[in-house]
Backbone as a chain_set.jsonl record, in Angstrom:
{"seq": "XXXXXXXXXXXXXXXXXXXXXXXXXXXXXXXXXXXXXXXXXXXXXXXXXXXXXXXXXXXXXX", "coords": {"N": [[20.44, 29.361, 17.422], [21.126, 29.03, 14.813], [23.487, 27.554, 14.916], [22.542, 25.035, 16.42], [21.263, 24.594, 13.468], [23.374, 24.063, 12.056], [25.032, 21.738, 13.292], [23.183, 19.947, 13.427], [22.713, 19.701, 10.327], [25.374, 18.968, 10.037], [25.426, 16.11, 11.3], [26.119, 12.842, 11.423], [25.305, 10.995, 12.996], [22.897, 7.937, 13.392], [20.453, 6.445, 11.18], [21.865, 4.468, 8.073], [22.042, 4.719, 4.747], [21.183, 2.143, 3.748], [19.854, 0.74, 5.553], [17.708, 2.829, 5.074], [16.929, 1.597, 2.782], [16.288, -1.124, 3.201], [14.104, -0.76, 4.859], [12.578, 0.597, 2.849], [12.185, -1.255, 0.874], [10.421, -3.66, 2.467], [8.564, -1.848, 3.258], [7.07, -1.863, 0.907], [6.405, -3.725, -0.163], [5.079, -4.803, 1.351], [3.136, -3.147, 0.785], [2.35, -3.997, -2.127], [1.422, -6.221, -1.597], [-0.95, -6.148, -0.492], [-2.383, -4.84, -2.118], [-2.464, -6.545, -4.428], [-4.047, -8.318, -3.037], [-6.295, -6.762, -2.107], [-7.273, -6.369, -4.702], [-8.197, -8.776, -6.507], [-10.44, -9.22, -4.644], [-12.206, -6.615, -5.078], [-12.298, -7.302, -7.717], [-14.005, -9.717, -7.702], [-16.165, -8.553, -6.176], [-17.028, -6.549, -8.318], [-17.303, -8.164, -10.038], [-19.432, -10.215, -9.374], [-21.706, -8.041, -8.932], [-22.463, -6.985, -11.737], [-23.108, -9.436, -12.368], [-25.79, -9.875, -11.131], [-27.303, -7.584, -11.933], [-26.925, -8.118, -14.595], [-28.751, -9.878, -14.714], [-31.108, -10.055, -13.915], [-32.698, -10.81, -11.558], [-33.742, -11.848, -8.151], [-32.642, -13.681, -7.29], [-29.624, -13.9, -7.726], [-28.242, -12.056, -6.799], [-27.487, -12.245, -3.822]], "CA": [[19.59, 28.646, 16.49], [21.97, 28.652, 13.413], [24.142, 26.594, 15.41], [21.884, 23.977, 16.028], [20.767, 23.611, 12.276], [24.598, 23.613, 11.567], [25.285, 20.565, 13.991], [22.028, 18.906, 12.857], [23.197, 19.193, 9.1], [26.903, 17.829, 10.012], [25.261, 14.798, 12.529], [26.336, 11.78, 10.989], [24.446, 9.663, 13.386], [21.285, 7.518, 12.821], [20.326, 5.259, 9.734], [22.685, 4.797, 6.757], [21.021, 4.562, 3.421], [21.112, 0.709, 3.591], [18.892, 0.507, 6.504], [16.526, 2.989, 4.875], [16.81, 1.018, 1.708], [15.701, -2.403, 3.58], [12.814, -0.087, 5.177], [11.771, 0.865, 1.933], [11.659, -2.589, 0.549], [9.436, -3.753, 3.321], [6.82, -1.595, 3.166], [6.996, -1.525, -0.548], [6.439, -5.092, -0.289], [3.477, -4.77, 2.205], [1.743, -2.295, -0.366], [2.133, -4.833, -3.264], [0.833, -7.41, -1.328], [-2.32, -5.466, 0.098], [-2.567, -4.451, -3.002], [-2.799, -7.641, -4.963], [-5.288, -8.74, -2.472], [-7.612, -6.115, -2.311], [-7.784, -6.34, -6.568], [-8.216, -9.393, -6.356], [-11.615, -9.081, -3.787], [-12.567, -5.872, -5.596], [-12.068, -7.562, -9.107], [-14.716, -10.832, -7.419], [-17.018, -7.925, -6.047], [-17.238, -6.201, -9.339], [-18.167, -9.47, -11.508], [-20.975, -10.204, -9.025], [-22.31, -7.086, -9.045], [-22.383, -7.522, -13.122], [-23.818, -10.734, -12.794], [-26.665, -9.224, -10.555], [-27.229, -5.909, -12.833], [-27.306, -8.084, -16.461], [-29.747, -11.264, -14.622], [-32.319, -9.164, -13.241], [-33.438, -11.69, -10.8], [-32.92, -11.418, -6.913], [-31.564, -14.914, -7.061], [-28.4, -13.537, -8.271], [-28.277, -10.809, -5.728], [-27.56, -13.047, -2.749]], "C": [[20.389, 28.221, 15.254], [23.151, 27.55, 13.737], [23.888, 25.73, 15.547], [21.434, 23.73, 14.74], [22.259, 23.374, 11.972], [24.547, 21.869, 12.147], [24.162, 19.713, 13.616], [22.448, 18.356, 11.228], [24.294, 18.142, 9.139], [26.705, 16.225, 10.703], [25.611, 13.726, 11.535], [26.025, 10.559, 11.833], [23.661, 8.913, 12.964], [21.687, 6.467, 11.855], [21.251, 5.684, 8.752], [21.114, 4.45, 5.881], [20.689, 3.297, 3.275], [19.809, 0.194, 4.436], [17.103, 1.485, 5.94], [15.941, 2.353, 3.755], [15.879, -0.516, 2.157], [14.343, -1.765, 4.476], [12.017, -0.125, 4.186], [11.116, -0.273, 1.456], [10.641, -3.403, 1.327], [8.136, -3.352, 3.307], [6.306, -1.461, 1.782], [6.399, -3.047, -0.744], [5.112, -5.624, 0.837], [2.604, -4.062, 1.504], [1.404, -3.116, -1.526], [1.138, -5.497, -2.791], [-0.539, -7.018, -0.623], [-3.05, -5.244, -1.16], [-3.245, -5.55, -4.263], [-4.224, -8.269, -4.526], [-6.498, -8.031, -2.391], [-8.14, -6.12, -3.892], [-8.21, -7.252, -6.752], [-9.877, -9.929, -5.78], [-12.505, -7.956, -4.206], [-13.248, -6.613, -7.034], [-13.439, -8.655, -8.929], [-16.226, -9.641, -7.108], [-18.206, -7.186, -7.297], [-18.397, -7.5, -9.996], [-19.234, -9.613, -10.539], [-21.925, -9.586, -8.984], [-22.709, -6.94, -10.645], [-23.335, -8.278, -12.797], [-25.383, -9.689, -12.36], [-27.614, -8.26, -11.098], [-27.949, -6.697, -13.834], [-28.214, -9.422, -15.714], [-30.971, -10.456, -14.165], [-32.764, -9.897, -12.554], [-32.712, -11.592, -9.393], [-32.231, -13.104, -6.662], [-30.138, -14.62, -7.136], [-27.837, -12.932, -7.273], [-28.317, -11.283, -4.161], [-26.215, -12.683, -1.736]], "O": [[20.252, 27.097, 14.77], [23.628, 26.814, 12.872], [24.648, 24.924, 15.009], [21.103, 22.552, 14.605], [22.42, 22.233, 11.539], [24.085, 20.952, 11.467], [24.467, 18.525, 13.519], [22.521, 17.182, 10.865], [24.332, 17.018, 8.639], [27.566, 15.346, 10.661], [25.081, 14.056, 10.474], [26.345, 9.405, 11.549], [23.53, 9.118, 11.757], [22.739, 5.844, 11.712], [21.503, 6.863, 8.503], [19.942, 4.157, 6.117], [19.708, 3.174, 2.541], [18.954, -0.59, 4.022], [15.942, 1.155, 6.182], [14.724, 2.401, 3.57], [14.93, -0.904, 1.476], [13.501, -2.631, 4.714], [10.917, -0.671, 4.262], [9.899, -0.451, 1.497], [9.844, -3.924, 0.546], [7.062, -3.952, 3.327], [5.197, -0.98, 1.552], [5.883, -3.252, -1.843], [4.482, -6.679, 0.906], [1.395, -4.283, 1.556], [0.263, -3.026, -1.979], [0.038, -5.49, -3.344], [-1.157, -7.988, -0.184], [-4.26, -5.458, -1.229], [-4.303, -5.348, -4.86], [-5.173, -8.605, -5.234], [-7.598, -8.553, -2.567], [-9.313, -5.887, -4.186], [-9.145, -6.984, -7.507], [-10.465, -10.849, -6.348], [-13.662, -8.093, -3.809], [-14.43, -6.507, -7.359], [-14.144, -8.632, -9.938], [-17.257, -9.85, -7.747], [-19.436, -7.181, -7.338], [-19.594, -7.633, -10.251], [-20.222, -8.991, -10.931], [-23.035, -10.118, -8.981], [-23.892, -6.612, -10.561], [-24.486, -7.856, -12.911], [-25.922, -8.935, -13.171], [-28.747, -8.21, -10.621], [-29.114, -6.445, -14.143], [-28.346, -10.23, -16.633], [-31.957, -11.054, -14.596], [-33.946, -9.83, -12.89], [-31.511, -11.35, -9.277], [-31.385, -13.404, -5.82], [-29.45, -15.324, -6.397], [-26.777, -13.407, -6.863], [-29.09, -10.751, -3.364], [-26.056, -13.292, -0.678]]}, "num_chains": 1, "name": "protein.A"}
């Protein structure tokens, strides 16, 4: 067992840091952009719900 975590520590196979670096950016860059959009659809939800609340009329509420 101590042998295998040795050889696991020393492995120098796999991803360099570059590859996890252009990973990161990716999904970092899929959370912005989910992100933007849902605030965005949240931020439109909100104000109608407002409107709705301060008109008191079910016209509003559509």
């Amino acid at each position: 067992m101590i042998k295998f975590f040795r050889d696991f520590i020393s492995d120098e196979t796999g991803a360099s840091a570059a590859e996890y670096a252009l990973i990161l950016a990716i999904v970092g860059t899929a959370i912005a952009g989910a992100a933007i959009t849902l605030g965005g659809s949240i931020s439109n939800a909100m104000t109608g719900a407002a409107s709705c609340i301060s008109t008191h009329t079910t016209a509003a509420c559509s």
